[in-house]
C-alpha positions as semicolon CSV with decimal commas, in nm:
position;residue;x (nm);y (nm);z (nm)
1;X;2,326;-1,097;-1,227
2;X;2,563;-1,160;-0,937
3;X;2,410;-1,187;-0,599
4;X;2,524;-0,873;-0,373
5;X;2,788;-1,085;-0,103
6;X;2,696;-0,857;0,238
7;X;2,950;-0,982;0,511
8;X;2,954;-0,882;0,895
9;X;3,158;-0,845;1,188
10;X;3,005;-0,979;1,496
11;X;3,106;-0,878;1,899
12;X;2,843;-0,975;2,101
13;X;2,661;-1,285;2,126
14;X;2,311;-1,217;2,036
15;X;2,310;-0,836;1,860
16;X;2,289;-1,016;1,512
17;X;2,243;-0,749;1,207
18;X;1,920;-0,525;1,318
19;X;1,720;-0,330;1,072
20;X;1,975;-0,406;0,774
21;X;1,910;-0,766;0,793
22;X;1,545;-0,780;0,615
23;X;1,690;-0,459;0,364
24;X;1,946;-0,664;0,215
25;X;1,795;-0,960;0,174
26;X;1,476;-0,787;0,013
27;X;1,778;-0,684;-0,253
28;X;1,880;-1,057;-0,259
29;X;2,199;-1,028;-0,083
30;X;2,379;-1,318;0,051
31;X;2,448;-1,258;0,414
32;X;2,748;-1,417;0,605
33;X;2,896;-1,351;0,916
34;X;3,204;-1,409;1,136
35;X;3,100;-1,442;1,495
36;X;3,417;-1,301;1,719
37;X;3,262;-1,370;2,038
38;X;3,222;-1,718;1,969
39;X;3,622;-1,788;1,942
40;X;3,802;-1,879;2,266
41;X;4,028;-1,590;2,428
42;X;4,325;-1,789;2,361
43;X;4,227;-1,846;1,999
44;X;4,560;-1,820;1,759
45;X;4,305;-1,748;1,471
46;X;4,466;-1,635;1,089
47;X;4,391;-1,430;0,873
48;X;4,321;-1,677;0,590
49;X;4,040;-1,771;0,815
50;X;3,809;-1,476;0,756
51;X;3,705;-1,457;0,359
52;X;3,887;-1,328;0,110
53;X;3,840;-0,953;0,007
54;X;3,727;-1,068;-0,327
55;X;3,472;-1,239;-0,183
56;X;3,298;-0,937;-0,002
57;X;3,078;-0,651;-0,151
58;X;3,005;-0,481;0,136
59;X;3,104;-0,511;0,485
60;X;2,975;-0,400;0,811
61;X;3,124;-0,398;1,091
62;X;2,871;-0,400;1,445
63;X;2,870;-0,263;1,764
64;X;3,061;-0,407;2,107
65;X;3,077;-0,351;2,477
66;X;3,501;-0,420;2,456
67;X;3,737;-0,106;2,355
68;X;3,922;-0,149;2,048
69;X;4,202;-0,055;2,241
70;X;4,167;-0,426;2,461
71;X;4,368;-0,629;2,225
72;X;4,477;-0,806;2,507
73;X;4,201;-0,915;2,681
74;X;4,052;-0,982;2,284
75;X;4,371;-1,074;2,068
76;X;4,144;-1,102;1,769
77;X;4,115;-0,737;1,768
78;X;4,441;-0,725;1,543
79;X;4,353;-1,011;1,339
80;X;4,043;-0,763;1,282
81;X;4,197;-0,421;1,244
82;X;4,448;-0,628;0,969
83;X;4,178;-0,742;0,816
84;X;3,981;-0,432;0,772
85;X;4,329;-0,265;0,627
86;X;4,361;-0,503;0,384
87;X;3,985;-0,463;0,239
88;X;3,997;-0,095;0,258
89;X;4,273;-0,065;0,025
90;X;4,078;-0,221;-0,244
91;X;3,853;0,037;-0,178
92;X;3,537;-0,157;-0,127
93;X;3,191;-0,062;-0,002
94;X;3,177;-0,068;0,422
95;X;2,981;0,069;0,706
96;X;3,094;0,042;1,080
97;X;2,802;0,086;1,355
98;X;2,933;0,231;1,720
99;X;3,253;-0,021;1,808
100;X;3,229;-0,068;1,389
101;X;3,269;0,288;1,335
102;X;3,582;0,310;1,585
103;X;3,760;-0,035;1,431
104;X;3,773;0,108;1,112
105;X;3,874;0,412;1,257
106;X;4,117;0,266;1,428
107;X;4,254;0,041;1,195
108;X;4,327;0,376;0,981
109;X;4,612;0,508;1,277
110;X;4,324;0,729;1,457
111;X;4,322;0,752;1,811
112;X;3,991;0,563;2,008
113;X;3,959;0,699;2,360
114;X;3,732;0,755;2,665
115;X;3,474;0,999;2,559
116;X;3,425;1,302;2,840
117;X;3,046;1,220;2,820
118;X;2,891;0,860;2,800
119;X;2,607;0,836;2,589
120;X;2,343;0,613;2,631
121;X;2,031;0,644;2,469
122;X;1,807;0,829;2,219
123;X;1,985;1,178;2,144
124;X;1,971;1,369;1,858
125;X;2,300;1,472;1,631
126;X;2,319;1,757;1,381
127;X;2,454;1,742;1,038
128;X;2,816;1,904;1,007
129;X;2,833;2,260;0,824
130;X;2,991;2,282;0,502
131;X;2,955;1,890;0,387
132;X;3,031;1,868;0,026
133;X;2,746;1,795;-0,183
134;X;2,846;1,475;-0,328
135;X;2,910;1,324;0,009
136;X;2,662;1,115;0,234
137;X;2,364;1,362;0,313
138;X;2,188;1,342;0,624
139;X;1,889;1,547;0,791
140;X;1,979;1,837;0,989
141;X;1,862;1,697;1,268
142;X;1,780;1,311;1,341
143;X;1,738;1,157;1,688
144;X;1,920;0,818;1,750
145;X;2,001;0,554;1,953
146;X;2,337;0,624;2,148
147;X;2,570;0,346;2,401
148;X;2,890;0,422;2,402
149;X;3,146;0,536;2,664
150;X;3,432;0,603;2,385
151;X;3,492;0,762;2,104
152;X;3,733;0,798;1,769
153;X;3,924;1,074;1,590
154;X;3,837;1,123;1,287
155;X;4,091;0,942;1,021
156;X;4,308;1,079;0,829
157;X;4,171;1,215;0,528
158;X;3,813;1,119;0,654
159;X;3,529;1,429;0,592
160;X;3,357;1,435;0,954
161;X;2,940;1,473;0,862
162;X;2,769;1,481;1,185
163;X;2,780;1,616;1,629
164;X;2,644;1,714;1,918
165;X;2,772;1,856;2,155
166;X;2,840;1,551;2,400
167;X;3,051;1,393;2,107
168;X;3,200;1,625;1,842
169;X;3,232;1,316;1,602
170;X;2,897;1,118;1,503
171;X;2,982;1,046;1,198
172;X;3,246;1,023;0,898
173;X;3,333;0,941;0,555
174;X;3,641;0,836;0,364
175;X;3,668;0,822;-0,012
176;X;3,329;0,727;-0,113
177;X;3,227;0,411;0,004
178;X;3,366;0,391;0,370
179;X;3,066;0,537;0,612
180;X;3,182;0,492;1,011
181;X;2,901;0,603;1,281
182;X;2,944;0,617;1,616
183;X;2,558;0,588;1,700
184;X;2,306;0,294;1,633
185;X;2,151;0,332;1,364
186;X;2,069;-0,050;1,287
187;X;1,867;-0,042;1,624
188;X;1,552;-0,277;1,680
189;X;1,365;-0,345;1,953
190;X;1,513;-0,715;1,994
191;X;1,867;-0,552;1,937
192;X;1,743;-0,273;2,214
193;X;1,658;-0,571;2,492
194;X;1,968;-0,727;2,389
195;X;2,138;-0,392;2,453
196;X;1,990;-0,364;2,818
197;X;2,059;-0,686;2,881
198;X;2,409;-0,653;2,826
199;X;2,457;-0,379;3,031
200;X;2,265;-0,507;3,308
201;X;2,471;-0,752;3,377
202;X;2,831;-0,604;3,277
203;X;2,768;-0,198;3,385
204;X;2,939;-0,048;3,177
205;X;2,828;0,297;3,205
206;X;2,788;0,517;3,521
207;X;2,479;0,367;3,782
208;X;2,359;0,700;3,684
209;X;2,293;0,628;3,365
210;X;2,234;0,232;3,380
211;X;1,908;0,324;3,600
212;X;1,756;0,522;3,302
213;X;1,742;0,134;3,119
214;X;1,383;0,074;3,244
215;X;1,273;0,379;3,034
216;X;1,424;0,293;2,709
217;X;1,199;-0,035;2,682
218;X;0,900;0,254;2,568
219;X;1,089;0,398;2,275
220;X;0,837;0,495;2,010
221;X;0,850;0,370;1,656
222;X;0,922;0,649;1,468
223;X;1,244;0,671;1,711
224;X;1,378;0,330;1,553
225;X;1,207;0,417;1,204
226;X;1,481;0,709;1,136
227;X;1,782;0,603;1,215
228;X;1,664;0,293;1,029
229;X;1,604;0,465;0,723
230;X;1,911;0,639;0,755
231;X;2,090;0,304;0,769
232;X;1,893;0,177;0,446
233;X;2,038;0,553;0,306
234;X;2,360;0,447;0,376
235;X;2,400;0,097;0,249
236;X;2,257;0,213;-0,086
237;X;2,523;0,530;-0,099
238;X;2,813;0,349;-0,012
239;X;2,698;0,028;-0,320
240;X;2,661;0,334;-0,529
241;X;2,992;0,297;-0,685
């Protein structure tokens, strides 16, 4: 039997793979990466150097502090978005987490923009009414691990499957192997410190909401424990096929 071929996109130095790392490779994947932080602004990268679609069963795509939207201050941004075109249409297995989740989004024609409320830390999203059985299930309620100050549309043809009410769109699905969440699912607590430290030194979000950091260092483990289980959920819905 083949060995499952996991790839992922990388943003940030340092906020590797979280929870999904030690699930896939307890299923024998082989785990690859490209690292986009690690190229040089100027970089005239092509895309013949990322791996062939053929060569991927199942992408993710992590989280980022830049907007997909900054292709100039991060020119590989297209090279990305192209990319993630090209191995959608052969309909292949793919998950994006938070900046993931608004790539492939994005890539699709939706719209990324500021969202009115930034979200940073645990909160708790609701399953959307009326999702069609067959489609990726998830509790009514499940508290998570939020950072983000934007936001996508959901794409074209895309089934939206969870809110709140600080960001209408949590979650969606296209076809049935394409999962893109806006929340953290994958979160550890070595991703988490990684997460702080980030935004420590860059401040993203409102001082508001940056002195609340301190606090987040005493999450619980049951808090990581479900969205990390939801993750594990959705790897193993999306391979289904």
């Amino acid at each position: 039997m083949n060995k499952l071929k996991v790839h992922y996109f990388q943003h940030i130095a340092g906020e590797g793979f979280g929870s999904c790392y030690d699930y896939l490779k307890a299923m024998g994947a082989e785990i690859t990466a490209t690292e986009f932080f690690a190229l040089p602004i100027d970089s005239q990268l092509d895309i013949e150097a990322l791996p062939h679609v053929n060569d991927v069963d199942l992408l993710i795509i992590m989280g980022g502090e830049m907007s997909v939207n900054d292709e100039a201050n991060y020119p590989w941004l297209k090279l990305e978005k192209r990319w993630i075109r090209r191995y959608l249409a052969e309909q292949k297995p793919a998950i994006g987490l938070c900046l993931g989740g608004q790539l492939i989004a994005n890539a699709l024609g939706a719209n990324v923009r500021r969202n009115e409320v930034q979200e940073l830390g645990w909160t708790t999203v609701n399953k959307s009414h009326f999702v069609p059985d067959e489609y990726f299930q998830l509790p009514e309620v499940v508290r998570v691990m939020q950072w983000h100050s934007e936001t996508f549309d959901i794409p074209k043809g895309a089934i939206r499957l969870a809110e709140n009410q600080a960001c209408p769109n949590q979650l969606y699905q296209i076809g049935k192997n394409v999962l893109g969440f806006q929340f953290h699912p994958e979160i550890t607590p070595h991703s988490l410190e990684i997460f702080i430290e980030h935004e420590e030194n860059d401040m993203v979000f409102s001082q508001e909401l940056a002195l609340s950091l301190s606090g987040l260092k005493k999450s619980q483990q049951m808090d990581y424990m479900n969205g990390n289980q939801l993750l594990n959920h959705a790897i193993d819905y999306v391979l289904r096929v």
